[in-house]
N, C-alpha and C positions, 0 to 999 in steps of 0.2 A: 546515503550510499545506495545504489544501487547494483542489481546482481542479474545477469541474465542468467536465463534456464532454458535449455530446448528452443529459445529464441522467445521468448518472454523476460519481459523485463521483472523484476519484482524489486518494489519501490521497499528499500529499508530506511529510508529515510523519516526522522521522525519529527523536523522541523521544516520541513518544505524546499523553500530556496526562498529565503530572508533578505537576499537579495536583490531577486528579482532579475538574477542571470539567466536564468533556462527559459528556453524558448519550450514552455509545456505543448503546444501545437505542433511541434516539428519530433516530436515522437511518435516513431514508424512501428514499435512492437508492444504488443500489449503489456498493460499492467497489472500487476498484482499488489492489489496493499488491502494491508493485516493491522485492522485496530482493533483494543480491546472497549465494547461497551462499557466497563466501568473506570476507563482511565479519564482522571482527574486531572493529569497534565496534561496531556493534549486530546482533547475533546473528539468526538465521532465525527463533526461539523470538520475536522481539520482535514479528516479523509476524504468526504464528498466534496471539498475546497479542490484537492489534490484532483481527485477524480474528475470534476466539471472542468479545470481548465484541458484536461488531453482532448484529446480529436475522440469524436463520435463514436461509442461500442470499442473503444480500447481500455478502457479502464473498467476491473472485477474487484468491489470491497467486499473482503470478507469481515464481518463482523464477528467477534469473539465475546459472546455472552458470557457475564459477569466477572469479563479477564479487565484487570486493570494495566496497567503502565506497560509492564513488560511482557507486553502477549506473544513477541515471537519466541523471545526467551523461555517461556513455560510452557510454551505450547507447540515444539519445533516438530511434533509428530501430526498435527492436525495441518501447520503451515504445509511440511512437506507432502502431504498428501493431498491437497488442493492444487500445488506445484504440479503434480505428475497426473492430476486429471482435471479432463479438459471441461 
C-alpha cells in the first residue's frame, strides 16, 4: 500500500509486488520506506531491493535501528516527522 504526502509517495508496502505488476521505473514521485533494522521478517536487503529498482535519487530508506517488524506501527512519530522534512 502506498500513500502520498505533499506529493511524496511513501511506500507502506511490506511485501514488494510478488507479482511482478509494477512497473518500479515509471514512478514520477519520491519514495519513502521505513524498515526496521532488526526485522526478522522482512530483512533490510528487502528495502534497498524496493529502492534500487525506482529511477535514480527517488527513493530515501530510512533505517530504524534496533525496530523489528512493525516499525511504522511503533514508531509513527519518527515516520511522520521524516514525512514533513525534506
Amino acid at each position: 500500500m502506498n500513500v502520498t504526502v505533499d506529493g511524496r509517495t511513501v511506500a507502506l508496502a511490506e511485501h514488494g509486488d510478488p507479482d511482478g505488476h509494477l512497473d518500479w521505473s515509471a514512478v514520477p514521485t519520491p519514495v519513502e520506506i521505513f524498515q526496521g533494522e532488526e526485522d526478522a521478517w522482512v530483512p533490510m536487503d528487502h528495502a534497498e531491493d524496493i529502492a534500487s529498482r525506482l529511477p535514480a535519487g527517488i527513493a530515501r530508506i530510512h533505517r530504524l535501528p534496533g525496530v523489528g517488524h512493525l516499525s511504522i506501527q511503533d514508531h509513527v512519530v519518527e515516520v511522520l516527522d521524516a514525512l514533513v522534512t525534506p
